[in-house]
C-alpha positions as CSV (number, residue, x, y, z in Angstrom):
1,X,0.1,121.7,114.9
2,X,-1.0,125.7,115.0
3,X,-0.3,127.0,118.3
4,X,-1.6,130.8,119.3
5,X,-0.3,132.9,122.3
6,X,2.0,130.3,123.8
7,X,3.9,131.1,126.3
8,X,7.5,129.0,127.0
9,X,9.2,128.7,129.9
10,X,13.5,129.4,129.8
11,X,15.8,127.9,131.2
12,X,20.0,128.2,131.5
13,X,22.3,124.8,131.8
14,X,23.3,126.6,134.9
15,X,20.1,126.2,136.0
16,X,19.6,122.5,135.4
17,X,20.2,121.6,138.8
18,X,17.3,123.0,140.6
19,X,15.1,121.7,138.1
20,X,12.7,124.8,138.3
21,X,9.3,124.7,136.7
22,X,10.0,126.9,134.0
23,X,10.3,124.1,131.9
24,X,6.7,123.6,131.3
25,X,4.5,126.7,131.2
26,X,4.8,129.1,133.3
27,X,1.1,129.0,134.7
28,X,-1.7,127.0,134.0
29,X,-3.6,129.4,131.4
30,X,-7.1,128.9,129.6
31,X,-6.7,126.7,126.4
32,X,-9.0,125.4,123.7
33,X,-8.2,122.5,121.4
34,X,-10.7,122.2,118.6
35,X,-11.4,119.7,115.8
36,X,-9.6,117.0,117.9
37,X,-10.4,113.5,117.3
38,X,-11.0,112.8,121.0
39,X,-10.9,109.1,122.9
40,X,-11.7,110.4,126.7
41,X,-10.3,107.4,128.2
42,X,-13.6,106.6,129.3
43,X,-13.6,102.9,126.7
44,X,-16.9,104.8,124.6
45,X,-16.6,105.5,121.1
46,X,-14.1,108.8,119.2
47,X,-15.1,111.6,118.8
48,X,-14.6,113.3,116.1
49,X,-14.5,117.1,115.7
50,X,-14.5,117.3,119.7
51,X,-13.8,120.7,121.0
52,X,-12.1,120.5,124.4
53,X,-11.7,123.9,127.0
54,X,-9.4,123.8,129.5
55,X,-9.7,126.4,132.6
56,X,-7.2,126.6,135.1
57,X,-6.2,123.1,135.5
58,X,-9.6,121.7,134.9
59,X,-11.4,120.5,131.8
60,X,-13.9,123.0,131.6
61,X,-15.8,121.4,128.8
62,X,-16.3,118.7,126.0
63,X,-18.4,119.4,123.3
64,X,-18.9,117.9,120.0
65,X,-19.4,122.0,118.5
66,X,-17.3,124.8,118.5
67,X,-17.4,126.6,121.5
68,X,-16.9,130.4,122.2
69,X,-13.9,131.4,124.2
70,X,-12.7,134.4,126.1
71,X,-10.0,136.7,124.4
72,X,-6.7,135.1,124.9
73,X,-7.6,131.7,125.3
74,X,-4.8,129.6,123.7
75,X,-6.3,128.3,120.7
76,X,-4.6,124.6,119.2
77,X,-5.7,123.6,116.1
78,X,-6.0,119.3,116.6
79,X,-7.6,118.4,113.1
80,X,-5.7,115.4,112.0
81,X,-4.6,115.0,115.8
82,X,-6.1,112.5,118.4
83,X,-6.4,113.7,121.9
84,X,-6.4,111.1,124.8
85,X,-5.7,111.3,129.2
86,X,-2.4,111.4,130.1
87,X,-1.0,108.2,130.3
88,X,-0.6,106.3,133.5
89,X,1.9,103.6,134.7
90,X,1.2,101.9,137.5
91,X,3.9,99.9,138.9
92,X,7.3,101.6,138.3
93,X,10.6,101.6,140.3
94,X,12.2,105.3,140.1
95,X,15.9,104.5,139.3
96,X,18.6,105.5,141.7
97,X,22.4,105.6,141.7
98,X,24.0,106.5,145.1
99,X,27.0,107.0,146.8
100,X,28.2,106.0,150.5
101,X,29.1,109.3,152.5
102,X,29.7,108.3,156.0
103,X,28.4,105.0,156.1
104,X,25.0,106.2,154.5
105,X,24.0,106.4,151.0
106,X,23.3,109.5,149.1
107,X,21.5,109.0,146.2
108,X,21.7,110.9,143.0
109,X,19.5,113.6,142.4
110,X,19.7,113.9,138.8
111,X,19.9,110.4,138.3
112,X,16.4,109.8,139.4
113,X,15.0,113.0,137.5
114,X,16.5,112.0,133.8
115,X,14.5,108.7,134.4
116,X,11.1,110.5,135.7
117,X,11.5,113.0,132.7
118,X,12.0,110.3,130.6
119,X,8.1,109.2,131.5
120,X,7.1,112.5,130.6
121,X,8.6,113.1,127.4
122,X,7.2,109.5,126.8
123,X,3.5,111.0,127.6
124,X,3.1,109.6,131.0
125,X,1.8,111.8,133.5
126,X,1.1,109.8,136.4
127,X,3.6,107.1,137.6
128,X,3.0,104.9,140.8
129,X,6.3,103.8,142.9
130,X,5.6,100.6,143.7
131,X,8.9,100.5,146.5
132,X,11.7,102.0,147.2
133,X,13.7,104.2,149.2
134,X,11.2,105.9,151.5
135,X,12.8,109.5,152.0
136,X,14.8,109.4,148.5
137,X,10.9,109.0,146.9
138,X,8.6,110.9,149.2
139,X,11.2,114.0,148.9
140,X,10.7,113.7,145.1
141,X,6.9,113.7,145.8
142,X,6.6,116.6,147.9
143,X,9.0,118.2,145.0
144,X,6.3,117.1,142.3
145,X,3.4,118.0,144.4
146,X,4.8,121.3,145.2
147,X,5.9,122.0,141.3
148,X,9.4,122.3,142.1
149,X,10.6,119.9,139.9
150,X,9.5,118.9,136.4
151,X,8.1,115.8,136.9
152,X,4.8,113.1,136.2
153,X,2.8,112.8,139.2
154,X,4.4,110.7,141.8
155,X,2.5,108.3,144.2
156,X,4.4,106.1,146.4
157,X,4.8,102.8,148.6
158,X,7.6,103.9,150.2
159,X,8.8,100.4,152.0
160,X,6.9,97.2,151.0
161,X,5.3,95.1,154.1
162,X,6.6,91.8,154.7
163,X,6.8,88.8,157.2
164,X,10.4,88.2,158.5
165,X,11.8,85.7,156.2
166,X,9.5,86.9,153.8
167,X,10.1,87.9,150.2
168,X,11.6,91.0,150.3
169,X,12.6,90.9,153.9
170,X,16.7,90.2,152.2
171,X,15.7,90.9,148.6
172,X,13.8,93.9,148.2
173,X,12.2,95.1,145.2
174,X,13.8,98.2,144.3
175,X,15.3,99.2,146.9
176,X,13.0,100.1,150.1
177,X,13.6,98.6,153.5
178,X,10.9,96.6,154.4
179,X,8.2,97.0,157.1
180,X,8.3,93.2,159.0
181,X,5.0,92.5,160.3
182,X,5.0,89.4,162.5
183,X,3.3,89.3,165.5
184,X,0.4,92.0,164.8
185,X,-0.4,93.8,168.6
186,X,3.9,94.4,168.2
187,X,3.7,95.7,164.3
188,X,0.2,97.6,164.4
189,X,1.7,100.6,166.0
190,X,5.1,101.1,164.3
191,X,2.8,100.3,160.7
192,X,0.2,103.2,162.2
193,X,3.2,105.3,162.5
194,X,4.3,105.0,159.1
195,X,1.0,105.2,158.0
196,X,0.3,108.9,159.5
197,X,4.2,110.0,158.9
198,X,5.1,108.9,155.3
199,X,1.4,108.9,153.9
200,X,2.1,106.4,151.2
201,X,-0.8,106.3,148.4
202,X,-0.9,103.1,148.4
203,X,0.9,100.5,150.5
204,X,2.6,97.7,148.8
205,X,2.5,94.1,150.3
206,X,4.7,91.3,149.5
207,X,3.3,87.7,149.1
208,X,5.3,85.0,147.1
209,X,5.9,81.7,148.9
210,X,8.0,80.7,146.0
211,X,9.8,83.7,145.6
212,X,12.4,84.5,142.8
213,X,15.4,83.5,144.4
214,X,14.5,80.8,147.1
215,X,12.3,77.8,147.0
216,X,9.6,78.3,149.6
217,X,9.2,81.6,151.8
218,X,6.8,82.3,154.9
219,X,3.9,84.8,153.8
220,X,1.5,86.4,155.9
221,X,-1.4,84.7,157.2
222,X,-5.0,86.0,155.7
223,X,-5.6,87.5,159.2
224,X,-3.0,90.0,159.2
225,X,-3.2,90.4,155.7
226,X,-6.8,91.7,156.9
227,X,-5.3,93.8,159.5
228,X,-3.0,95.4,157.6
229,X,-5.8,96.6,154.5
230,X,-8.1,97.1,157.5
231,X,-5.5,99.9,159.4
232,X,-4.2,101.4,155.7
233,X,-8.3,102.0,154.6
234,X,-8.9,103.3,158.4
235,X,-5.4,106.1,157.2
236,X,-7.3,106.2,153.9
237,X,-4.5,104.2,152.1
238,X,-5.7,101.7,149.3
239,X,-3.2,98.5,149.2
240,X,-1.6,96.3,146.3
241,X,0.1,93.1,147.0
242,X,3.1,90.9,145.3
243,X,1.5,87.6,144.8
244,X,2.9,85.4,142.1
245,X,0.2,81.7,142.6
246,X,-2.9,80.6,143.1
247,X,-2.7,80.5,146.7
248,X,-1.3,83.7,147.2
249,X,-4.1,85.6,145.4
250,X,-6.9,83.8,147.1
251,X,-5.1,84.7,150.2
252,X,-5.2,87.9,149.0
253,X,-8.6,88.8,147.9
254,X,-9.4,87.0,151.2
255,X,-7.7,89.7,153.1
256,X,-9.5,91.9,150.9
257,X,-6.4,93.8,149.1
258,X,-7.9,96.5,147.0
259,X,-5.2,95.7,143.9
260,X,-2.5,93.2,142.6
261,X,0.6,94.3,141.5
262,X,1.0,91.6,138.9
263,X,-0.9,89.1,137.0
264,X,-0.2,86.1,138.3
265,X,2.7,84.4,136.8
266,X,1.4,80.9,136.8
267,X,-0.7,78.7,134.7
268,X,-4.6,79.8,136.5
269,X,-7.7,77.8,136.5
270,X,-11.0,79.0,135.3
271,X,-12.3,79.4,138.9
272,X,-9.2,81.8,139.7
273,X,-9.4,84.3,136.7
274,X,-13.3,84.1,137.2
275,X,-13.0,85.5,140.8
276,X,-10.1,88.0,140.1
277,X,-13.0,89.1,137.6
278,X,-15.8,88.9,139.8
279,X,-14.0,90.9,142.7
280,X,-13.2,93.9,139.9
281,X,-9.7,94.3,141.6
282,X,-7.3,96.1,139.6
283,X,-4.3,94.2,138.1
284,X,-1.1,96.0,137.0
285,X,-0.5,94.4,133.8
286,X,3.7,94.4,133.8
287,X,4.1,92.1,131.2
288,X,7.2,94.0,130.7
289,X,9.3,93.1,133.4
290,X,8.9,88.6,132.2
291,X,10.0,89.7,129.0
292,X,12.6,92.5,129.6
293,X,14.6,89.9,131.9
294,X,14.0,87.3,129.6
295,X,15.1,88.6,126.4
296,X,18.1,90.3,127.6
297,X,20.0,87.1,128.1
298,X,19.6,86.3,124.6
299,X,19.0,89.4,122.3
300,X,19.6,93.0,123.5
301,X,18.7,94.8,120.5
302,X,15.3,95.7,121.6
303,X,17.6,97.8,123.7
304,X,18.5,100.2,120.0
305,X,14.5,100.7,119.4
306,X,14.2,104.6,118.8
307,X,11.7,104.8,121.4
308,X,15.0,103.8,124.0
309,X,17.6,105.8,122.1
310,X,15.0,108.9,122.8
311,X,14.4,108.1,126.8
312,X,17.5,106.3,127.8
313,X,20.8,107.6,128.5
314,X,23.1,105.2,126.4
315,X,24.8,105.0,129.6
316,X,22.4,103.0,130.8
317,X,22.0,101.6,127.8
318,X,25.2,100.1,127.8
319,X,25.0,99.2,131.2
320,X,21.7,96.9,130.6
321,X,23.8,95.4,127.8
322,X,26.3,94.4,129.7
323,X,26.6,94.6,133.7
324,X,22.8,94.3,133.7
325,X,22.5,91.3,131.4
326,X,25.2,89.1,133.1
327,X,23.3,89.8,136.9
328,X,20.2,88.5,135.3
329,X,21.6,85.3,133.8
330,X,23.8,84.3,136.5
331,X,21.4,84.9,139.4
332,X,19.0,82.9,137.0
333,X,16.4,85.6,136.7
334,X,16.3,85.6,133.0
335,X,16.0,81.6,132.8
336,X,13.0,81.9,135.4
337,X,11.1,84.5,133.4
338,X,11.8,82.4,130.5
339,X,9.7,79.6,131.8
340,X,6.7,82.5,132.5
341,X,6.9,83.6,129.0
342,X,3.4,82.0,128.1
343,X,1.8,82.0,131.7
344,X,1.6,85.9,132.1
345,X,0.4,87.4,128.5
346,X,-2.2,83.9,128.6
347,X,-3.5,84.8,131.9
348,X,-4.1,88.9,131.0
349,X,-5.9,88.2,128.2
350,X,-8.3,85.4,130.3
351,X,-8.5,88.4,132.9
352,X,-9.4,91.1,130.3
353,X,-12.3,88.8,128.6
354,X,-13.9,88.0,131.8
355,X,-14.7,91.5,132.6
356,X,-11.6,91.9,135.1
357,X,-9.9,94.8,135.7
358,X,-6.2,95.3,134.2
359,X,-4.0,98.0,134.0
360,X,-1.0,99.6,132.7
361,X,2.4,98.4,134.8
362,X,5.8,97.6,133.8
363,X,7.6,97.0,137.1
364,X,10.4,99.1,135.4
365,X,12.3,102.9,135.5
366,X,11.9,105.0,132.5
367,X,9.0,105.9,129.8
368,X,10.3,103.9,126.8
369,X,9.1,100.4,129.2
370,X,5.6,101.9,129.3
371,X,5.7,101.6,125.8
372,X,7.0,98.3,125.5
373,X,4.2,96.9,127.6
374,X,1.6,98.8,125.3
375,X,2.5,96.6,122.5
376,X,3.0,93.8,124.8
377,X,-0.5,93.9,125.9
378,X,-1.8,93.9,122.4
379,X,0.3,91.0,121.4
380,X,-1.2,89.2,124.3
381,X,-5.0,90.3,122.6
382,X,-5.7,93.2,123.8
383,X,-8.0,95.3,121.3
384,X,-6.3,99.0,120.9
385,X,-9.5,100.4,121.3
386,X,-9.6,98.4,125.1
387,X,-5.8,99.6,125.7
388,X,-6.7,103.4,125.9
389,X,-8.8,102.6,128.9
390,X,-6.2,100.3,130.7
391,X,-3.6,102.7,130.3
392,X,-5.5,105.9,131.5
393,X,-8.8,105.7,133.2
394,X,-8.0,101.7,134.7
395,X,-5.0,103.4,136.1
396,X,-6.6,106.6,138.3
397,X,-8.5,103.7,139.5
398,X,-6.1,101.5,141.0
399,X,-4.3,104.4,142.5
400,X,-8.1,105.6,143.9
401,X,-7.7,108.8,142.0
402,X,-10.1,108.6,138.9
403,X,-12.6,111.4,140.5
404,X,-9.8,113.6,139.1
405,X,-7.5,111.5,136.6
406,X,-7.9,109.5,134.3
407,X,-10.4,111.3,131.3
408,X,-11.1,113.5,130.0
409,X,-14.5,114.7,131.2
410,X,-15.9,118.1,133.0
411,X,-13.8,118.5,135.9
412,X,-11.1,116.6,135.8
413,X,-7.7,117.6,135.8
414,X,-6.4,118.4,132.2
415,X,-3.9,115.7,132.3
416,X,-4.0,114.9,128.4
417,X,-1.5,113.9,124.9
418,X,-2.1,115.0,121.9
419,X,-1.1,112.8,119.1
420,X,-0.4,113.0,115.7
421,X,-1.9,109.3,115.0
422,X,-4.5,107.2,115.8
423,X,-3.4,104.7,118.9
424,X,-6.3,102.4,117.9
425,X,-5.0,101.7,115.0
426,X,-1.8,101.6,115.8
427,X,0.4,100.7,119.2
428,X,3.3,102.4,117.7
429,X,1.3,105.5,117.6
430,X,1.6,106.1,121.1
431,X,4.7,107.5,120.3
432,X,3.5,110.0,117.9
433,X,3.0,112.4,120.4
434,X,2.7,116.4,119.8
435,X,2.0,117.6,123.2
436,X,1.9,116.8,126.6
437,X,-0.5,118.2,128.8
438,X,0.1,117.9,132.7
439,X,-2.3,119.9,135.4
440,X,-3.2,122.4,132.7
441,X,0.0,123.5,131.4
442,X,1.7,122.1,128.1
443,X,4.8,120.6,128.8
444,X,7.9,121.6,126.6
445,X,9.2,118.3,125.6
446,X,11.9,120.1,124.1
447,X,13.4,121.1,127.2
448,X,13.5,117.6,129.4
449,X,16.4,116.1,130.1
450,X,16.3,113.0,127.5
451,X,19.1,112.0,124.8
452,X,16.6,112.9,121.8
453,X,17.2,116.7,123.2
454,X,20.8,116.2,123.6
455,X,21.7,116.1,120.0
């Protein structure tokens, strides 16, 4: 790839722990790509010899012909290349690692930021948190949203809502303290308050009344599951909820959730997939989070793909081989996701060919996940061509953000990868990447904290 005038951002080891922005470019500056092979995320047809300026942060225009530029415009040569949006993950759990300091836990810093570099080295520039601990995330969102740390875009839950006994009110998926919402004149003004403090993006809600670990929970009635979508829209928070059956996502598109955080795990009737469908409610795929727990108990060598070696600390690694592996099997996660193994893919691909809505999630903490569900999703049927969409544009729109993210059209933000190999031909060519474009500025891969720059 022929890069002109690029500027690159330095920085010392000593340096590491403020995580400045001088790892990407310094500023956004004017760029052109030309002779790209373009696939804008849109679903509609490549385009060959596409010729793509970038002003500020802002696509400034597409066009099919060369296009005159100002003097020192970055010029990239993309023949041979293919240029796509940046990717988007939309369930994620930032990992954490903490420490108890007075009775409170302090969580690791750094631990958190080799995981979120390890999204965008992986060419994901927009992950949603889909729980967790609610200062520990929204401090790293203010960080990304302030460009004090190198980082994908962050959007957050925060804490999950449940009912008390709920799923998630012991168990909570990664890590967030729950919001209990029982009796609704009580919970409406503590929610409101977290609402209008925290401004989560959007606001996750737990339903499973069969849960993971127990055989029958409470859930929320469709009443204040309407209440509770009613007051986050009114804050100008979209929702998602946990639901795992039938009767938890009627109950759901009855309280009118705007998106699902899984497809649901379960054998589903015709009627079911129809009306997920027919409501065009966005489904995060995570396909990846059955068959990661699955397949550790029995084979971890997915675990020594390149794609892992490149993202993962082999720290973690080992820890997923071992500590990881046993919690799974003996708290009889693995066995339980076994017994999904056909349900989920099955009920994704019924989803995508009735028109519905599905989009890239993994339910998981680093980039080289993303990837895995990719070729999960085409295993399950999912055309390549189909697979750009649900993994860029489908994305923006479940997190209500595809007025700016998602394409690339006139306007947007130029949040974009350039590869070195055509992804619908491919899966694997996702990985081929040879730049990463996030708010207008190239990324320097080469500096993110990741084992592939640690050698």
């Amino acid at each position: 790839m022929h890069f002109r005038k690029i500027k690159r951002g330095v920085i010392s080891a000593a340096l590491w722990g403020a995580l400045l922005p001088a790892w990407a470019s310094p500023a956004a500056a004017d760029f052109l790509i030309e002779n790209v092979t373009l696939l804008d995320g849109t679903g509609g047809a490549a385009m060959a010899g596409a010729h793509v300026l970038v002003k500020s942060n802002r696509i400034a225009t597409v066009s099919p012909v060369s296009l005159r530029h100002d003097a020192g415009v970055e010029v990239i040569d993309g023949n041979g290349k293919f240029l796509i949006p940046g990717l988007i993950d939309s369930h994620i759990h930032i990992q954490k690692n903490g420490v108890v300091q007075n009775g409170k836990t302090v969580w690791d810093r750094h631990f958190g930021m080799i995981a979120l570099h390890s999204y965008l080295y992986s060419g994901f520039t927009t992950v949603f948190d889909a729980a967790n601990d609610p200062d520990w995330v929204f401090s790293l969102r203010a960080d990304e949203q302030a460009g004090k740390i190198v980082s994908p875009r962050i959007f957050a839950t925060g804490s999950p809502i449940t009912v008390p006994g709920g799923y998630g009110d012991e168990i909570v998926p990664g890590g967030g303290p729950p919001l209990r919402v029982g009796d609704w004149s009580m919970a409406r003004p503590e929610l409101d308050a977290y609402f209008k403090q925290r401004k989560p993006d959007v606001q996750k809600v737990l339903i499973d009344r069969h849960g993971v670990f127990t055989p029958l929970n409470p859930s929320p009635s469709v009443e204040t599951l309407r209440n509770i979508v009613k007051l986050a829209n009114e804050n100008g928070i979209r929702t998602t909820v946990h639901a795992a059956s039938e009767d938890d996502f009627n109950d759901a598109l009855d309280g009118g959730i705007d998106n699902f955080a899984h497809v649901i795990r379960y054998p589903s009737s015709d009627g079911m997939i129809k009306r997920l469908a027919t409501k065009r409610v966005a489904l995060s795929t995570t396909l990846a989070v059955f068959q990661y727990i699955e397949r550790i108990a029995t084979d971890t060598a997915f675990l020594d793909e390149p794609i892992f070696k490149a993202v993962v600390d082999p720290a973690i690694l080992d820890r997923q081989k071992t500590t990881e592996r046993q919690r799974y099997i003996s708290s009889g996660m693995s066995a339980q996701f076994r017994a999904m193994h056909d349900a989920v893919p099955v009920n994704t691909k019924k989803i995508f060919d009735a028109g519905g809505v599905l989009t890239l999630g993994t339910d998981r903490a680093w980039g080289a996940t993303s990837h895995m569900e990719m070729d999960l999703l085409h295993k399950a049927g999912i055309p390549l061509q189909a697979l750009v969409r649900i993994a860029t544009l489908n994305g923006a729109v479940y997190l209500g953000k595809e007025k700016d993210l998602g394409s690339i059209e006139r306007g947007k933000i130029a949040d974009m990868v350039l590869l070195n190999a055509d992804p619908t031909q491919d899966v694997k060519n996702y990985q081929a990447i040879a730049a990463v474009f996030k708010d207008g500025k190239r990324v320097d891969r080469a500096k993110l904290d990741v084992p592939a720059n640690r050698k």
